[in-house]
C-alpha positions as CSV (number, residue, x, y, z in Angstrom):
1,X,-21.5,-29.0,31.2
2,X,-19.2,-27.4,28.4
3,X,-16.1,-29.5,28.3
4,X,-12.4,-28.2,27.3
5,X,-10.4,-29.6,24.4
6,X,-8.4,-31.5,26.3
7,X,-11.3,-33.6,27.8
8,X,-11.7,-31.9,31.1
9,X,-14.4,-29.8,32.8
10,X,-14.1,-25.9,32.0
11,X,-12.4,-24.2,34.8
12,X,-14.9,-22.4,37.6
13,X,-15.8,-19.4,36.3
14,X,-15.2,-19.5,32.6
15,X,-17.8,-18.2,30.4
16,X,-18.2,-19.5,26.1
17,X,-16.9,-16.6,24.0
18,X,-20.2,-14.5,22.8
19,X,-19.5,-14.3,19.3
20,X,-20.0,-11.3,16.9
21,X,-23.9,-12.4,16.0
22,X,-25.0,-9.1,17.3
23,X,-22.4,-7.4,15.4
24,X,-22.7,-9.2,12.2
25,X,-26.8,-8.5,12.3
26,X,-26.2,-4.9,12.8
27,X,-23.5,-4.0,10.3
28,X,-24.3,-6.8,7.6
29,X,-26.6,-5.0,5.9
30,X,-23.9,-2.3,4.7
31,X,-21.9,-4.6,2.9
32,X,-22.3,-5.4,-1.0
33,X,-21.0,-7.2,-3.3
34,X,-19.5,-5.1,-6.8
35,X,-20.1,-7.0,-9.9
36,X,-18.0,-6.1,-13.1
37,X,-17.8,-7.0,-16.5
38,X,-14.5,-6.6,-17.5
39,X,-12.5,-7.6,-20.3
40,X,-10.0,-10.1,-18.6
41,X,-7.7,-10.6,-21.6
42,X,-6.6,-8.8,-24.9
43,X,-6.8,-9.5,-28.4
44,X,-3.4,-10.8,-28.2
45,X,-3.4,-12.8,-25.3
46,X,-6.7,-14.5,-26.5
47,X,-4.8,-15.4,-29.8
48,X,-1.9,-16.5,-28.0
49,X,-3.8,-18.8,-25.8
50,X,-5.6,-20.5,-29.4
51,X,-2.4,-20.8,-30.8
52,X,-1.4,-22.9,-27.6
53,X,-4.5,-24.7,-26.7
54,X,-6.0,-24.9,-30.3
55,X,-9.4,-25.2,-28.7
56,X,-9.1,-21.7,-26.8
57,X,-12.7,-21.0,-27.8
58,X,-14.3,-24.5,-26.2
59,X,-12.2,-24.4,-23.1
60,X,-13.0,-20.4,-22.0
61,X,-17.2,-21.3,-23.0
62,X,-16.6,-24.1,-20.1
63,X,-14.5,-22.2,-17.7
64,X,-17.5,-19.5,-18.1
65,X,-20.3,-21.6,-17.8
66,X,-18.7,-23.0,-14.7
67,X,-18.0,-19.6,-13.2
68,X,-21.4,-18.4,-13.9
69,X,-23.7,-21.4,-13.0
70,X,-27.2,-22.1,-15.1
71,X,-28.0,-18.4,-15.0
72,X,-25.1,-17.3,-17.2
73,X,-25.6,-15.5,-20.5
74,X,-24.4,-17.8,-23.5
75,X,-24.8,-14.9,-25.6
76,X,-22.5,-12.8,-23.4
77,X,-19.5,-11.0,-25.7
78,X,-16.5,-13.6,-25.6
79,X,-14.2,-10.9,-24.2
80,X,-16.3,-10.2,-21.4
81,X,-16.4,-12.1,-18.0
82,X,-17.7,-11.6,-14.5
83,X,-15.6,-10.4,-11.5
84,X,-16.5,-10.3,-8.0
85,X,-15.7,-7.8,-5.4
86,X,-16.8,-6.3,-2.1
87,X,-17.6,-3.0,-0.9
88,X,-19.5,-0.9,2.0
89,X,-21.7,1.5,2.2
90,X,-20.3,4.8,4.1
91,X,-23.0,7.5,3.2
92,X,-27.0,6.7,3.0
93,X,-27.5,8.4,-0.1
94,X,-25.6,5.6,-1.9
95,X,-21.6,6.1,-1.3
96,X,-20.0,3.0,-1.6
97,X,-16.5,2.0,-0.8
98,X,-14.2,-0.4,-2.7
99,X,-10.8,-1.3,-4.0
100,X,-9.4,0.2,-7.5
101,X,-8.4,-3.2,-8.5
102,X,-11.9,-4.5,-8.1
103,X,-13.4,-2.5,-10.6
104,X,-10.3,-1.7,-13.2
105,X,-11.0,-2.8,-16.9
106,X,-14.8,-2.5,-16.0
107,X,-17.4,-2.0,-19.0
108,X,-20.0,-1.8,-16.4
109,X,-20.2,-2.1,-12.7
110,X,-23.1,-3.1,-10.6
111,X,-23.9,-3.7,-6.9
112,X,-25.8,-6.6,-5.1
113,X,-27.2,-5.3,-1.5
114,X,-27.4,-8.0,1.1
115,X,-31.3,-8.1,0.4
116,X,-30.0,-9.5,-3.4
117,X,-31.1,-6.2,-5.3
118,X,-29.1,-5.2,-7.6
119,X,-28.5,-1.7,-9.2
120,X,-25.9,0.4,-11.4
121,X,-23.4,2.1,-10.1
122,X,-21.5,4.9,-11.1
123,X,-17.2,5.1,-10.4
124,X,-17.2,8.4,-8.9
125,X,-13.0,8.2,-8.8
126,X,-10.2,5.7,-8.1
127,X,-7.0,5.9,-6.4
128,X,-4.3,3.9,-8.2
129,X,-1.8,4.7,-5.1
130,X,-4.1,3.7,-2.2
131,X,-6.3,1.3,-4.4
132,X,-9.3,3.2,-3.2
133,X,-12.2,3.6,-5.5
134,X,-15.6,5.7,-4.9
135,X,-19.0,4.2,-6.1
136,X,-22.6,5.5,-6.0
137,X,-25.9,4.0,-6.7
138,X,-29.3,5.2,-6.7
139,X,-31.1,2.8,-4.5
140,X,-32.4,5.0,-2.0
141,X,-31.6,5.1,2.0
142,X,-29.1,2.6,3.0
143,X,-27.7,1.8,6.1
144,X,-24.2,3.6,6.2
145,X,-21.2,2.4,8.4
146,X,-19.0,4.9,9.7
147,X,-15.4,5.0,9.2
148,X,-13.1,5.6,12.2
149,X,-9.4,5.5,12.3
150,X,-6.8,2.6,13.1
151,X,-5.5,4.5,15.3
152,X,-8.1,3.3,17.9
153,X,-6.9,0.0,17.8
154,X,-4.3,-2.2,19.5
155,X,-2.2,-5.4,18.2
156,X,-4.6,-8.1,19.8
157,X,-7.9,-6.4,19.5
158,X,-10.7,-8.7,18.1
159,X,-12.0,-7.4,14.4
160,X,-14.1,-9.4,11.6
161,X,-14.0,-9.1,8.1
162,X,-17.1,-9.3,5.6
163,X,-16.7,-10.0,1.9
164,X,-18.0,-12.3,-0.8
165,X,-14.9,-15.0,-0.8
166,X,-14.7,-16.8,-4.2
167,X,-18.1,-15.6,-5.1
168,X,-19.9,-17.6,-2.5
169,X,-21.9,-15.3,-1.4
170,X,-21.8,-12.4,2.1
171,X,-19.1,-14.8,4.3
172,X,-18.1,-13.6,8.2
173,X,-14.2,-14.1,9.4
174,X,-13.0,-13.0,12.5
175,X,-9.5,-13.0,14.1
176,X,-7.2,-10.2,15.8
177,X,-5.0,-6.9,14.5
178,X,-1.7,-9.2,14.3
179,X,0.2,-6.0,13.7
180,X,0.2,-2.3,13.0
181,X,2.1,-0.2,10.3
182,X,3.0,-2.9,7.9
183,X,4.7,-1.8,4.9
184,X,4.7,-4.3,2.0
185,X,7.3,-3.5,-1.3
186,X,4.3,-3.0,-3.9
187,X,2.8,-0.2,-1.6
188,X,5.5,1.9,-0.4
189,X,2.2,4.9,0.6
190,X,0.4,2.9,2.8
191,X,1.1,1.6,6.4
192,X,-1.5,-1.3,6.3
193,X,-3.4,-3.5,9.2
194,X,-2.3,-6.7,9.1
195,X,-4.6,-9.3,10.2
196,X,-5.2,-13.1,10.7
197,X,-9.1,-12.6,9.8
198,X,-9.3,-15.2,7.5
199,X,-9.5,-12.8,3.9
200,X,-9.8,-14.5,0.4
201,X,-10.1,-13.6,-3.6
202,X,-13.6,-11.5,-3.4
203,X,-13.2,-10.0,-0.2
204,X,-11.0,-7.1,-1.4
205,X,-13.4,-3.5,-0.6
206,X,-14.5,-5.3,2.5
207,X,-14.7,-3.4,5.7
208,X,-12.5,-4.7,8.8
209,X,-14.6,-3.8,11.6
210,X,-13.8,-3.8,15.4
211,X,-16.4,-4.8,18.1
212,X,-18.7,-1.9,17.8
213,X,-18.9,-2.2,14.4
214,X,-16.4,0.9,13.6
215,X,-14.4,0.0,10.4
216,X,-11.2,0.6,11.0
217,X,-9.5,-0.9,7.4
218,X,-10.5,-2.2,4.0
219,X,-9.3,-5.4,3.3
220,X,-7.1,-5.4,0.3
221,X,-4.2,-7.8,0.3
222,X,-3.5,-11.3,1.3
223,X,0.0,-13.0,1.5
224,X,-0.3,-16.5,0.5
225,X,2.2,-19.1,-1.2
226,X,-1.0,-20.9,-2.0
227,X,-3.8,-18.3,-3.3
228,X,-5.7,-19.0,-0.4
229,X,-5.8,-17.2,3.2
230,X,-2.9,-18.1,5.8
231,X,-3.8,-16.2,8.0
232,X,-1.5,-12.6,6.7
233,X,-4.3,-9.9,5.9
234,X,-3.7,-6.5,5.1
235,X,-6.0,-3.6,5.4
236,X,-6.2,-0.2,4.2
237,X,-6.6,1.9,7.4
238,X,-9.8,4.1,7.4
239,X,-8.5,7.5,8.3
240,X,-6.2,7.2,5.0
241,X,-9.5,6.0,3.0
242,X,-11.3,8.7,4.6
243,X,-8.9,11.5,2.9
244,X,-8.8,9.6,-0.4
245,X,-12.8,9.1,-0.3
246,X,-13.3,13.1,0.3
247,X,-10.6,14.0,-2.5
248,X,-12.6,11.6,-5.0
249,X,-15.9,12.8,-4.0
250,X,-14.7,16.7,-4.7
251,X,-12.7,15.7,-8.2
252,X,-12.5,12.4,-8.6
253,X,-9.3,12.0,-8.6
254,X,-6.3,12.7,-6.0
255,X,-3.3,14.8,-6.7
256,X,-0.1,13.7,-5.7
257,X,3.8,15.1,-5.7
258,X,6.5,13.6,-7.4
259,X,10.2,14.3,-7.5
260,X,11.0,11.8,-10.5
261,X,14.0,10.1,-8.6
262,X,14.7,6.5,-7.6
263,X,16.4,5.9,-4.6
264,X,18.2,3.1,-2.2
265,X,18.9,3.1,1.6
266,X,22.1,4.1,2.7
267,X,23.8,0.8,3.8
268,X,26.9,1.2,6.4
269,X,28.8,-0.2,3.5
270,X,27.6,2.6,1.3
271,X,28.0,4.7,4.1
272,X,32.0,4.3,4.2
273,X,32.4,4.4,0.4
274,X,30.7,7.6,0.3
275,X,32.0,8.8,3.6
276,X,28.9,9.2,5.4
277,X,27.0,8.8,8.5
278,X,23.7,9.4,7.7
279,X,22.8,5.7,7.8
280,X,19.2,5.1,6.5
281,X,19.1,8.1,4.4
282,X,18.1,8.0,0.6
283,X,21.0,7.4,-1.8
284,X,19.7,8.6,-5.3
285,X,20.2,6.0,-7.9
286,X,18.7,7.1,-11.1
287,X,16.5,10.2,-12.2
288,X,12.7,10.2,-14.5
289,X,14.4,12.5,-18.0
290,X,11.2,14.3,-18.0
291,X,10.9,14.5,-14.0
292,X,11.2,17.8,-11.9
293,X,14.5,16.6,-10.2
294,X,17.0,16.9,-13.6
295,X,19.1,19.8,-13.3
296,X,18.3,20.0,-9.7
297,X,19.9,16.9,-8.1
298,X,21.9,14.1,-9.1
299,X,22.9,10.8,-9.0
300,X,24.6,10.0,-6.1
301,X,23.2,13.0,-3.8
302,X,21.9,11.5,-0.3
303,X,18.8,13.4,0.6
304,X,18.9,14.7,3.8
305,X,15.9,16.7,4.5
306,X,12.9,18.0,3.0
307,X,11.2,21.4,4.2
308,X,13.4,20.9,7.4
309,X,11.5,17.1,7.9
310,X,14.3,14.2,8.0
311,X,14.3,12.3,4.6
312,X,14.6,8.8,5.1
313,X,14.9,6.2,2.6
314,X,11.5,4.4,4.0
315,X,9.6,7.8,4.7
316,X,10.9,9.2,1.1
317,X,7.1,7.9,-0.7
318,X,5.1,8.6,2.1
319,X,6.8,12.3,1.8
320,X,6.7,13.0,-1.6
321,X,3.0,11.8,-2.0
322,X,1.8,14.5,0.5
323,X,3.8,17.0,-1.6
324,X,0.8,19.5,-3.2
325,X,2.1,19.3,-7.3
326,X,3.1,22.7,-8.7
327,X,5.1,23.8,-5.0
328,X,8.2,25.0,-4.1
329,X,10.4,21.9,-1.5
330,X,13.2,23.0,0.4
331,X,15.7,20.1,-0.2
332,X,19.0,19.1,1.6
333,X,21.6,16.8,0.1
334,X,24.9,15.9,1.2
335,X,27.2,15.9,-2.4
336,X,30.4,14.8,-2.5
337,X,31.0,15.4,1.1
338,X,29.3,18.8,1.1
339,X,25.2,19.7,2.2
340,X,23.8,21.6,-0.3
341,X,20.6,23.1,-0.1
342,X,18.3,24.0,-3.2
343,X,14.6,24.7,-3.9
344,X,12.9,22.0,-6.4
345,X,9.3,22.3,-8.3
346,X,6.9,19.5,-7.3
347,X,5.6,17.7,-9.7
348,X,2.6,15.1,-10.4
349,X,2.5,11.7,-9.5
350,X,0.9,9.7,-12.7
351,X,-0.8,7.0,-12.5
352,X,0.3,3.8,-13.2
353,X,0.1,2.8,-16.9
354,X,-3.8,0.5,-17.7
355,X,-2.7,-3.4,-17.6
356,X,-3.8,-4.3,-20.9
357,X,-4.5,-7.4,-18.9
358,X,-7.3,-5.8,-17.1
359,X,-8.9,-2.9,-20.5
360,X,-8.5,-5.6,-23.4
361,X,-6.3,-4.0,-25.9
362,X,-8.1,-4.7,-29.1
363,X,-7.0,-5.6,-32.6
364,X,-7.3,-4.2,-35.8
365,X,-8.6,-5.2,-38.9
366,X,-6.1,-5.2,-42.0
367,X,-9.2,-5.0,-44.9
368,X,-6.9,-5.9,-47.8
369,X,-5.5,-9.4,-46.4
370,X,-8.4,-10.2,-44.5
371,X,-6.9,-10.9,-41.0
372,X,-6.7,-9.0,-37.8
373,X,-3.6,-8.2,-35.5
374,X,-3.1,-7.1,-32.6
375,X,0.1,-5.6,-30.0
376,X,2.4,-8.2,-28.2
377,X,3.9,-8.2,-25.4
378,X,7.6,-9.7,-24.7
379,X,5.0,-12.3,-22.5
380,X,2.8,-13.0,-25.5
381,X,5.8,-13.4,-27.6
382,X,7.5,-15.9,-25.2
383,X,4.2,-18.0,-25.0
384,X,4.1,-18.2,-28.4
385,X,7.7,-19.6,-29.1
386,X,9.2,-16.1,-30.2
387,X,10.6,-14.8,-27.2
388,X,13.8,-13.7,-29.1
389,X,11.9,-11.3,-31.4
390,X,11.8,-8.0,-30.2
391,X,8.0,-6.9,-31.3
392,X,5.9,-8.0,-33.5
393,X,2.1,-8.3,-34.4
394,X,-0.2,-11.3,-33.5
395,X,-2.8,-12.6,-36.0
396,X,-6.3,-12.4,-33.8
397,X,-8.3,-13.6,-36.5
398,X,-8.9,-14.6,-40.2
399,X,-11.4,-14.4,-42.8
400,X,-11.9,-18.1,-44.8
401,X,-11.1,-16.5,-48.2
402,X,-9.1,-13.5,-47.1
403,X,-5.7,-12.8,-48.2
404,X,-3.9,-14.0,-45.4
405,X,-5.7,-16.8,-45.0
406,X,-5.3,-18.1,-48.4
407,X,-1.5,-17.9,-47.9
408,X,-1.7,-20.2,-44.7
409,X,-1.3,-17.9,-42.2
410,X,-2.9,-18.6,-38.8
411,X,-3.8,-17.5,-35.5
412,X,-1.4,-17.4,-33.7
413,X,1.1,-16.4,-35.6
414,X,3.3,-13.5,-35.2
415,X,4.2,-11.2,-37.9
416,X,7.4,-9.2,-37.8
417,X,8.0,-7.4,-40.6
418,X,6.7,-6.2,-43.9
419,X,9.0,-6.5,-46.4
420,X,12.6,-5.9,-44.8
421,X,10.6,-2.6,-42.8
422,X,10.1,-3.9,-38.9
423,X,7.0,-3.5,-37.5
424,X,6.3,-2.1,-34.0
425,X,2.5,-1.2,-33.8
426,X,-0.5,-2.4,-36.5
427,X,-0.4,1.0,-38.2
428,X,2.3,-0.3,-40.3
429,X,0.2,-2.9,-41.6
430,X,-3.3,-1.8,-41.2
431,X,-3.0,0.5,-44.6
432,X,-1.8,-1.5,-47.2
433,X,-2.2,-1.9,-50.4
434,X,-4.1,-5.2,-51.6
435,X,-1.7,-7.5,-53.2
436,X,-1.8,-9.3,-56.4
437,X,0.4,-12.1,-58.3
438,X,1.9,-9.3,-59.8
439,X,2.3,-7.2,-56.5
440,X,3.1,-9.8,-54.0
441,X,3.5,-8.2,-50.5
442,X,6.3,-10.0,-47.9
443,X,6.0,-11.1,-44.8
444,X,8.0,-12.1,-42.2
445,X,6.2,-14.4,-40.0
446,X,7.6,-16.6,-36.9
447,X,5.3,-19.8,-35.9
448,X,6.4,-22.2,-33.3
449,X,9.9,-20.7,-32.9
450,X,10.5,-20.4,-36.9
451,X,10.7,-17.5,-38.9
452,X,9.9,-17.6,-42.7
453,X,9.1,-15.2,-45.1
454,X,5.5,-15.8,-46.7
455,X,4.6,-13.7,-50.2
456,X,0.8,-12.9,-50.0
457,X,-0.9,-12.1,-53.8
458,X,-4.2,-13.2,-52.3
459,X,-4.6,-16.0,-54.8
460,X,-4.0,-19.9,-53.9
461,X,-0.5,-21.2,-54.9
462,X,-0.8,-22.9,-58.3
């Protein structure tokens, strides 16, 4: 007799849920797990972290060995480390969905099926907007799932996720759409899923699937005070990964407008300074120098509408994005009390600048003192006790006998200047002369929040 929480019989009638083992069996098979080697770190975090920890080296062979279990490679590059991901299969012939942030700062990408082969796979395209990206591998027919549209589905309709959580391994969560349309501040494009599917670190390219195993979302986002899940997942909804998947598939990339303007919403307080009543509008509050808007609009224009369509401050992205670059936009502004109306030149979203976080900026070897440096940022420089410098070079390495080496210098430690002449990237260094007794070069070097001036001639001090 199946018994209620409480401690009571089940009411007449009632019938044990029937689970989503069917479902699971039938769609499982499309899911993958995407397995990168990136380059986590660059040259000048890694020296920042030795200058810190003093036994960088040790600590990151653990950490590695840990993450990787008996099987990992010892003789794996030190930059290198392995990331987890998830992704689907939507086309037989190898067509594999993920996220962009899974595979960024790969060297090489590779995907596990669920029957634990493994094979190459090629980034067809990536979508830094949407954080879509396109794989393919050769690997034969593989069962394809079919991307439908969110549209179908209804706050309180059942769903599960599939992903590989933490690296464990193909893991099943299910839960309900909690709500439709969500917009969150770092992704002003997309109007996500939000579910409480339970979604962790390694499900991101997962597919969230309703009960006849449509996918309706990739899971992409959790919001969590802790790192874990709490139950706030967000999904990219299919029919916008559908467009993105067929504009990375034709050029592998996707083309996007861009006006070059920043904007706020139009507050009831603004609205009375600036004698308005368009509440919610888009007040312009600063222009790109090099964008399509200069000499067209201003700071302080509202936007009204845009080819006749109602310009409000939380449609304004969405709008622009669907712009086609290299068009001409009808635009309404109201300007010091009076609508104008002008024609302005669409231009092209860029992408987002590469994290040297994620692609490993790499140092560079200065031959004549025998060290290498690499670029800071104003992160590096505060972890490193020099936050009030305003650039500067980081010493990555040294050579035993080498110049700088013999003057004392060490990793860690970050160079500002040579002589009085600041220095803002390594080719100020990387050429120079090799110095002498009798040609001493200067350098002005900060360690542990002090700066001193060090004179290298490559020769011990006597």
């Amino acid at each position: 007799m199946l018994i209620c929480a409480t401690g009571g019989a089940a009411p007449a009638g009632f019938a044990a849920p029937a689970g989503f083992a069917a479902l699971v069996r039938k769609v499982a098979p499309s899911v993958v797990t995407v397995l990168v080697e990136e380059v986590r770190v660059s040259a000048g975090q890694r020296a920042a972290a030795r200058a810190n920890t003093g036994d960088y080296d040790a600590v990151e062979a653990v950490v590695r060995r840990l993450l990787n279990g008996s099987a990992g490679d010892p003789a794996r590059d030190a930059d290198a480390s392995a990331a987890l991901g998830s992704g689907f299969v939507i086309r037989a012939d190898g067509l594999i969905v993920t996220n962009r942030h899974v595979i960024l700062g790969a060297r090489t990408v590779r995907v596990r099926l669920s029957d634990a082969r493994e094979f190459p796979a090629e980034v067809i395209g990536a979508d830094a907007v949407t954080d879509i990206a396109l794989l393919r591998v050769n690997a034969g027919q593989l069962p394809a799932l079919r991307l439908g549209s969110s549209a179908t589905v209804s706050v309180g309709d059942s769903v599960i996720a599939i992903g590989n959580p933490f690296g464990l391994g193909q893991s099943v969560s299910a839960g309900i759409v909690s709500a439709r349309a969500r917009a969150l501040e770092d992704d002003p494009y997309i109007n996500f899923l939000q579910t409480d599917a339970a979604i962790n670190r390694g499900n991101s390219g997962g597919p969230l699937l309703t009960a006849d195993g449509t996918v309706v979302g990739v899971t992409s986002a959790i919001f969590s005070p802790s790192g874990g899940s709490v139950g706030l997942g967000f999904a990219i909804p299919a029919e916008t990964v559908a467009a993105i998947v067929g504009e990375l598939e034709a050029h592998g990339r996707v083309e996007r407008g861009y006006l070059g303007i920043s904007a706020q919403e139009l507050t009831p307080q603004l609205a009375t300074v600036f004698g308005m009543k368009f509440l919610g509008r888009a007040l312009i509050t600063a222009l790109d120098p090099q964008g399509p808007a200069v000499g067209s609009l201003t700071v302080g224009d509202v936007l009204l509408s845009i080819d006749s369509a109602p310009a409000t401050f939380k449609t304004l992205s969405k709008m622009t994005a669907r712009m086609v670059p290299d068009t001409l936009v009808a635009i309404v502004v109201m300007r010091q009390s009076t609508e104008q109306s002008l024609a302005l030149k669409v231009g092209r979203l860029r992408d987002p600048p590469a994290d040297p976080a994620l692609t490993g900026g790499q140092d560079t070897w200065v031959a004549a003192l025998g060290f290498g440096v690499a670029d800071t940022t104003a992160e590096i420089r505060k972890s490193i006790k020099a936050g009030d410098e305003v650039s500067g070079l980081i010493v990555t390495q040294l050579r035993p006998e080498g110049a700088g080496a013999v003057a004392g210098l060490r990793v860690g430690d970050l160079i500002t200047h040579v002589g009085t002449q600041q220095l803002t990237e390594a080719a100020g260094i990387a050429e120079v002369n090799a110095p002498s007794r009798g040609m001493p070069l200067l350098l002005r070097v900060v360690r542990d929040g002090t700066a001193t001036f060090v004179a290298i001639t490559g020769e011990p001090e006597p």
